[in-house]
C-alpha positions as CSV (number, residue, x, y, z in Angstrom):
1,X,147.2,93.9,86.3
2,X,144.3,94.6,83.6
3,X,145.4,95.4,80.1
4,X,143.6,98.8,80.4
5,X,145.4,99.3,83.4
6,X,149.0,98.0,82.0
7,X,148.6,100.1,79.0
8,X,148.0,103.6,80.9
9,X,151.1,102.6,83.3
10,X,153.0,102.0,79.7
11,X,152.2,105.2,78.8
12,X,153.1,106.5,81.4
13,X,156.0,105.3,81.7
14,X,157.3,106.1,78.6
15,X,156.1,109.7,78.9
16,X,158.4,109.4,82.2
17,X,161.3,107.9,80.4
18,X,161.6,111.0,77.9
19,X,161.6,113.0,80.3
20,X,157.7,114.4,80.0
21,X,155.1,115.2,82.7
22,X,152.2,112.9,82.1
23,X,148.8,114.4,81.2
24,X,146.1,113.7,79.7
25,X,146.4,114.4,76.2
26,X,150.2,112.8,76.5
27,X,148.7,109.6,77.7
28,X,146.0,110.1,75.6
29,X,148.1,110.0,72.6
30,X,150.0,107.5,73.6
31,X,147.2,104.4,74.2
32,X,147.3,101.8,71.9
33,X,143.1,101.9,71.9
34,X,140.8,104.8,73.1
35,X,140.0,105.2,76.4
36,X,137.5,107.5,78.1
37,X,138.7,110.6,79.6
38,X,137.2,110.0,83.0
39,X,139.6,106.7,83.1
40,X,142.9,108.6,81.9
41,X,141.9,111.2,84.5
42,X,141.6,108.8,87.2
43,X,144.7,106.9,86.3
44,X,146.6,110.4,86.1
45,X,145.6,111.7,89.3
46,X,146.6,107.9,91.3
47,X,149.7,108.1,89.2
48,X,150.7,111.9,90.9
49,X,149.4,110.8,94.1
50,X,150.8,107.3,94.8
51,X,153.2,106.8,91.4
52,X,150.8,103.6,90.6
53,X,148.5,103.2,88.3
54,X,144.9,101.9,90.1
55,X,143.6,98.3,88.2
56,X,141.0,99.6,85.9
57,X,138.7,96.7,84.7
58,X,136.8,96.6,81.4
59,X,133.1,96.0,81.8
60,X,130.4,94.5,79.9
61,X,127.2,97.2,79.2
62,X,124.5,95.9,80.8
63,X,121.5,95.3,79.0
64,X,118.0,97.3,79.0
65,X,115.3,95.3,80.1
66,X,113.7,95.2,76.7
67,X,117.1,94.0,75.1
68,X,116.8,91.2,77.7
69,X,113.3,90.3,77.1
70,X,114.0,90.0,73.1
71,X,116.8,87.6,74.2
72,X,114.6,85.6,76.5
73,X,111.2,85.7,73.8
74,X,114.7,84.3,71.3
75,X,115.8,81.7,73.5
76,X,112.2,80.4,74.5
77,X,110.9,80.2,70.4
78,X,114.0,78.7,70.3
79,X,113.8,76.1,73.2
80,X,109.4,75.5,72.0
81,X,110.7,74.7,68.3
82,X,112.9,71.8,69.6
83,X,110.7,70.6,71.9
84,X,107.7,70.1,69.2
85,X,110.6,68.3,67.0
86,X,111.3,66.1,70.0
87,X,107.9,65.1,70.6
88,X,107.1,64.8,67.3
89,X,109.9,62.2,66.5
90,X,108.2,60.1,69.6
């Protein structure tokens, strides 16, 4: 299980344990590191449904296509500067 989706079933859980119906600001409250609300809400509504907690995966953003072509211009100055050093040593 993902550590996103361990720590909403922990919270869960222990909202269980005491005795507590799980919502979202209890769960909320109870995360060890912010989560957006559309994930607790999804996790809540799979919890009432089924009593699990669905895997929830943490993504990487994707990046614009200007952030990738800054990154590529990087990587080929880069790549140009130690090729002239190469063939200048020759």
């Amino acid at each position: 299980m993902s550590e996103i989706s361990q720590d909403l079933e922990q919270a869960i859980h222990s909202l269980v344990t005491e005795g507590k119906e799980p919502s979202v600001a209890l769960i909320k409250s109870r995360l060890t590191s912010p989560l957006p609300m559309p994930l607790i809400i999804k996790a809540l509504q799979a919890w009432k449904k089924n009593a699990k907690v669905p895997k929830i995966e943490k993504t990487t953003p994707s990046l614009t296509a200007e952030q990738r072509i800054t990154q590529l211009e990087q990587q080929v100055a880069a790549l140009s500067a130690r090729l002239a050093k190469l063939e200048s040593q020759n």
